[in-house]
C-alpha positions as CSV (number, residue, x, y, z in Angstrom):
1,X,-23.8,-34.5,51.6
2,X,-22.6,-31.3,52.1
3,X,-25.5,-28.1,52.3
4,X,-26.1,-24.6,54.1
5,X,-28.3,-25.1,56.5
6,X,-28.1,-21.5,57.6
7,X,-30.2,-18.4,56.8
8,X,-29.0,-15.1,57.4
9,X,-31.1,-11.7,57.7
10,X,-28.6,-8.8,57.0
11,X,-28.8,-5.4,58.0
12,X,-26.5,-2.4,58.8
13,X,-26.3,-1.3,62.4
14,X,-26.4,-2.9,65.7
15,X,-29.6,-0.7,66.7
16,X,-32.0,-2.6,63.9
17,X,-30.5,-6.2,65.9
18,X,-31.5,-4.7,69.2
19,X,-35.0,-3.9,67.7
20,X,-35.5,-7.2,66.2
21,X,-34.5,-9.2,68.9
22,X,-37.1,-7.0,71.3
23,X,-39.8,-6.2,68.5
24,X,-39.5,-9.0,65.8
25,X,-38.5,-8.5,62.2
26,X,-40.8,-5.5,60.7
27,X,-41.9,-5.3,57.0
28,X,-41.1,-3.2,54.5
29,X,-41.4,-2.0,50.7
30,X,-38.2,-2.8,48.8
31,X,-37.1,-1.7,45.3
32,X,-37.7,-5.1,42.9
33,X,-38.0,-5.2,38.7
34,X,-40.7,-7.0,37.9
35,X,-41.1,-7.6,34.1
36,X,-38.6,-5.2,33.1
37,X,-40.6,-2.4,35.6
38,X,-39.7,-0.8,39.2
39,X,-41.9,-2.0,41.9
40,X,-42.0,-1.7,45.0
41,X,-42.9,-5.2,46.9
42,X,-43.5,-5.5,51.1
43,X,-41.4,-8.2,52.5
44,X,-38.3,-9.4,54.6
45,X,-35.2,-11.0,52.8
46,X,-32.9,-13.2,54.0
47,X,-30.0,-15.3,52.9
48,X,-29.3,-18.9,52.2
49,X,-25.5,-18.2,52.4
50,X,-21.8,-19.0,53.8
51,X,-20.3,-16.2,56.1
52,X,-17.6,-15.9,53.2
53,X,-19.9,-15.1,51.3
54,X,-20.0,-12.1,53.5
55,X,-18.6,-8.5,52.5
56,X,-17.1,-5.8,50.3
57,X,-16.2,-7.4,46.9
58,X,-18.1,-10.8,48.6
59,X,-21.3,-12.2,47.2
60,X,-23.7,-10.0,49.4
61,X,-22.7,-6.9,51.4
62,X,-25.7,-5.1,52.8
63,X,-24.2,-4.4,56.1
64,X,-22.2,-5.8,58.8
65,X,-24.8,-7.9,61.0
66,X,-26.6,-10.3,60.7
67,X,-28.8,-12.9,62.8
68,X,-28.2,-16.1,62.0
69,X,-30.9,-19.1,61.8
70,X,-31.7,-23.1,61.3
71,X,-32.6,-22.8,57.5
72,X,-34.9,-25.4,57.9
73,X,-36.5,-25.1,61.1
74,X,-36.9,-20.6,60.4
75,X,-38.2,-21.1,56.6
76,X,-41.2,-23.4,58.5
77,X,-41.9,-21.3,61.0
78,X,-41.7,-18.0,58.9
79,X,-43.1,-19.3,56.0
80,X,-40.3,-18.0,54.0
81,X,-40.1,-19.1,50.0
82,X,-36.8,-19.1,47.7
83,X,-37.2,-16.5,45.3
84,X,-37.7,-17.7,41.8
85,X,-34.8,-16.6,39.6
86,X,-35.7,-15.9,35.8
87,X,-33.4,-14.6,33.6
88,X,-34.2,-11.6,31.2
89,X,-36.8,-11.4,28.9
90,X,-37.3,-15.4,28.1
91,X,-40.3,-17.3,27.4
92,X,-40.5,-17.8,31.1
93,X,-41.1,-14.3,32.0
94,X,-42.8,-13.4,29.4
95,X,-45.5,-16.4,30.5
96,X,-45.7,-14.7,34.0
97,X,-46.2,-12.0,32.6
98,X,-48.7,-12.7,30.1
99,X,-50.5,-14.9,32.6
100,X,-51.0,-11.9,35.3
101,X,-51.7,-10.0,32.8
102,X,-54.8,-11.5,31.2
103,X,-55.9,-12.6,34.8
104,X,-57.7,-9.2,35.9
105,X,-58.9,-7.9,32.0
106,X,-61.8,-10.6,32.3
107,X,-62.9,-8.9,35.8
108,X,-65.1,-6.5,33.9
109,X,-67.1,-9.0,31.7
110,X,-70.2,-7.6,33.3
111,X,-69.2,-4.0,32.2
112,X,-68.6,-5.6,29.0
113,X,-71.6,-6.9,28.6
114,X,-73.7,-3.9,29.9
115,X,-72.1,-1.4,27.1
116,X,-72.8,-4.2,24.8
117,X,-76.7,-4.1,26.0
118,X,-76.8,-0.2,26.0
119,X,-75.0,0.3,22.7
120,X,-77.1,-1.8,21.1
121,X,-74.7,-4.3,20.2
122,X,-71.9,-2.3,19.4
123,X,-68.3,-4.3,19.7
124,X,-66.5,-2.4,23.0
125,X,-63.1,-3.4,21.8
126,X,-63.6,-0.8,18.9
127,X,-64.6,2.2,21.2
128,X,-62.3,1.3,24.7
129,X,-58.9,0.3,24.2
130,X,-56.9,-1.7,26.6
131,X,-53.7,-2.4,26.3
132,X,-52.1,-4.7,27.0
133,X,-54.9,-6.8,25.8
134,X,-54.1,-10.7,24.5
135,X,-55.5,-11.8,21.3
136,X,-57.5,-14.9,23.8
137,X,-59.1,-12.3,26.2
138,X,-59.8,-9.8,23.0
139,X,-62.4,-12.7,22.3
140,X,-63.7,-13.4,24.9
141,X,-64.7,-10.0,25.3
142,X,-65.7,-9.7,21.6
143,X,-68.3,-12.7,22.2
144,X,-69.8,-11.5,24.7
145,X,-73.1,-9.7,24.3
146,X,-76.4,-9.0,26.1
147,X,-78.0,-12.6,26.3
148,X,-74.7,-14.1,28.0
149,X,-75.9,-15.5,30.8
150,X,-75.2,-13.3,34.4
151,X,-74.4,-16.7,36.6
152,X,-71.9,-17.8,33.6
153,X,-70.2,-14.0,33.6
154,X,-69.9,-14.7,37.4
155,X,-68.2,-17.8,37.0
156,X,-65.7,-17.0,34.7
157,X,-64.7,-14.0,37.0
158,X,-64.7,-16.1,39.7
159,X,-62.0,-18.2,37.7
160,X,-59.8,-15.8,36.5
161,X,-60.0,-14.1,40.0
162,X,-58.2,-17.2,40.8
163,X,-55.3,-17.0,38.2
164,X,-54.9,-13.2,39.4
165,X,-54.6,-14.1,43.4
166,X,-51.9,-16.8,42.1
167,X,-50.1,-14.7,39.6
168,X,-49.7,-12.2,42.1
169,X,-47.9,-14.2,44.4
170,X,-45.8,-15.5,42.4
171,X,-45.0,-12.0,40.9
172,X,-44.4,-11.4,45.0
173,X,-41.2,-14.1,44.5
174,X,-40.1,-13.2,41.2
175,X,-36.3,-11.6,41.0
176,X,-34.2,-10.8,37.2
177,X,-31.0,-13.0,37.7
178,X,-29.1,-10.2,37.4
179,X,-29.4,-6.7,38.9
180,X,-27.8,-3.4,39.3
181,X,-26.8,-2.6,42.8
182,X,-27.1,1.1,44.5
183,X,-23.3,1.7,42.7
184,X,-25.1,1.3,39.2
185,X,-23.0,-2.0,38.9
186,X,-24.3,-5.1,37.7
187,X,-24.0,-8.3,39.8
188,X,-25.6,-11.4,39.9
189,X,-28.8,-12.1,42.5
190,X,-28.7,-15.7,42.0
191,X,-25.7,-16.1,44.2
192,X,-27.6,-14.7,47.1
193,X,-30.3,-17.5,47.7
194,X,-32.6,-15.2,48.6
195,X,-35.7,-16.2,51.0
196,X,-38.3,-14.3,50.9
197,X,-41.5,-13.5,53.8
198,X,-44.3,-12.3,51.5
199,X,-47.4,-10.9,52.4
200,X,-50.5,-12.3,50.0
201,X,-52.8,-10.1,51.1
202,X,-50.6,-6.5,50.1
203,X,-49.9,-5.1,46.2
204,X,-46.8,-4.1,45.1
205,X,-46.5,-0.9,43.7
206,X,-45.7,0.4,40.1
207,X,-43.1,3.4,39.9
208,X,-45.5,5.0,37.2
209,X,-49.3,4.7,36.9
210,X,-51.2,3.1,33.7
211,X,-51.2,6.5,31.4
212,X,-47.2,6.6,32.1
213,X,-47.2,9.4,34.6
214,X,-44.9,9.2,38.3
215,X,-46.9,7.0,41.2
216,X,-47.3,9.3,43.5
217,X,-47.8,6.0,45.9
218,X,-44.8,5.0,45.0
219,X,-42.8,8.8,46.2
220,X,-44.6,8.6,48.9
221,X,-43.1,4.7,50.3
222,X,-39.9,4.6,48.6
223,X,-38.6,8.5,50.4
224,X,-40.1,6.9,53.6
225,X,-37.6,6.1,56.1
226,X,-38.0,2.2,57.4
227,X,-39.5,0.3,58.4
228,X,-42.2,1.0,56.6
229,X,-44.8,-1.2,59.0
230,X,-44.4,-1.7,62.6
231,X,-48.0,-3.1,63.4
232,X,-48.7,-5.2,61.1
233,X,-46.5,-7.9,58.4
234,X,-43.9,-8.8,62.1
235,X,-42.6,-11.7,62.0
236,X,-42.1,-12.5,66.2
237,X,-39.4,-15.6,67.2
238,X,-37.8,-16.9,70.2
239,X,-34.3,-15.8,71.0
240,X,-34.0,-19.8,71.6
241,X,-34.7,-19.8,67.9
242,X,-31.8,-18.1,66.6
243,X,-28.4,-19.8,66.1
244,X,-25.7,-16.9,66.3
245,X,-25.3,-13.1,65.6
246,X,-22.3,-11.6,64.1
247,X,-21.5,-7.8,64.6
248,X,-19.0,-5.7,63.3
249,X,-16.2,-5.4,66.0
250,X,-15.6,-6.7,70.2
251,X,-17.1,-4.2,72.0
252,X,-19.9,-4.7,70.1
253,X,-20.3,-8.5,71.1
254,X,-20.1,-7.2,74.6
255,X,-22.7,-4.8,74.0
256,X,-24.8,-7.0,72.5
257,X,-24.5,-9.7,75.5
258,X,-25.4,-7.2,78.2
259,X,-28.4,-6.2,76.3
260,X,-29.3,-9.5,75.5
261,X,-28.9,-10.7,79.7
262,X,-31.0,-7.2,80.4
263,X,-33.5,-8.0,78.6
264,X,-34.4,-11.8,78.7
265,X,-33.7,-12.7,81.9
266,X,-30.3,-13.6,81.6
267,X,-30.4,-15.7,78.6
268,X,-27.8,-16.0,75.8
269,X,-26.4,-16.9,72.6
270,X,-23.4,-17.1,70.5
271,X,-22.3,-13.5,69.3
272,X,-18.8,-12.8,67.8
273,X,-17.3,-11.0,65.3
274,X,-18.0,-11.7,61.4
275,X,-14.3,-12.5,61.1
276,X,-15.1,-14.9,64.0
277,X,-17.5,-16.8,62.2
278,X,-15.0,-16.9,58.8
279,X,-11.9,-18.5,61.0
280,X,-14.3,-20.9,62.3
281,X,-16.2,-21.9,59.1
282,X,-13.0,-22.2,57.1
283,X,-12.0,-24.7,59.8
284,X,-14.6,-26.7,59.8
């Protein structure tokens, strides 16, 4: 049976291949919609593709190298994940949604519960709004007043604190099936087979803060030139590990090789051309 066992990291110069072959692959924030908003999400992308896939006018084209590597063996020892693929506003994103969403409201049952005690008994839902709020979690917070038991408060934190860690990872892997590209045209993501390194313990961030207004968070990262982390989020690897690397032109591939023998030890690996790599695969 016939299947791409490849996976390609692309990038745009033959300086960011130098650095990842010396430093590892660094992290950093990229643009992502995440139910219908701009985020951005750390992470390192690569793709499960063909090199004819390759390209201007080709199914991805985000530069003109790439390092090239066993999908099996790299999505193992990189703990990489296939992005999950929804497709506009369907019942399927609208349950992640939902589900993330009522995940972190029930974090302040205890503050719930205290403005219940010192109001005597007062409903909070009619003097705090929070939106969005689910008709479920509206009562559950509605039953709660000041002889709820502290432990059973706990535990139901504890719980939802569980459904917010998971929602948030996979709101980490979620991508719209179709996108609009730096040219403001749309194309379809799904054909990229994106993998994606995620990092559990990091946030993505929202463009614009809860009362509407311009994350300044978000300015500050998305002006910044990359990579965005250098001591932290690298993913190391063994130049044994990688299968090829295809650059842009000859006396690049030369370049590459005496850089590559400089600096470990005289080792090698395959490095042509992009065109190269086409001639061969359509042969094969």
């Amino acid at each position: 049976m016939k299947e791409i066992n490849q996976i390609i990291h692309l990038t745009n110069s033959i300086g960011i291949i130098k650095s990842i072959l010396e430093n590892g692959f660094y992290t950093s924030y990229a643009k992502e919609v995440l139910y219908g908003k701009n985020v951005l999400i750390p992470m390192i992308s690569f793709a499960n593709i063909l090199f004819r896939d390759i390209g201007k006018d080709e199914v991805v084209d985000y530069g003109k190298y790439g390092i090239v590597f066993d999908r099996d063996f790299i999505t193992k020892e990189f703990d990489l994940n296939p992005v999950f693929y929804i497709k506009g506003e369907n019942e399927i994103e609208k349950t992640f949604k939902n589900n993330f969403e009522n995940s972190f409201i029930p974090q302040i049952l205890d503050i719930v519960k205290a403005f219940h005690t010192k109001n005597n008994g007062k409903n909070f839902n009619d003097y705090i709004e929070i939106d969005p709020m689910s008709r479920e979690i509206k009562g559950l917070v509605k039953s709660l007043d000041k002889n709820v038991n502290d432990e059973f408060i706990k535990s139901i934190k504890t719980v939802f604190e569980s459904y917010f860690n998971n929602s948030l990872k996979q709101g980490l892997l979620l991508k719209p099936f179709k996108v609009i590209n730096k040219d403001g045209e749309e194309k379809v993501a799904y054909n990229e087979r994106e993998w994606r390194k995620s990092f559990f313990d990091s946030f993505y961030i929202s463009e614009n803060t809860p009362n509407g207004d311009l994350n300044k968070e978000y300015v500050k990262w998305i002006s910044k030139e990359k990579p965005h982390f250098t001591d932290k989020y690298v993913l190391k690897f063994r130049l044994s590990d990688v299968k090829c690397i295809y650059v842009d032109n000859e006396s690049e591939v030369h370049d590459l090789q005496m850089f590559i023998k400089k600096k470990f030890k005289n080792q090698s690996i395959d490095i042509n051309t992009l065109k190269e790599y086409k001639k061969r695969e359509s042969k094969s």
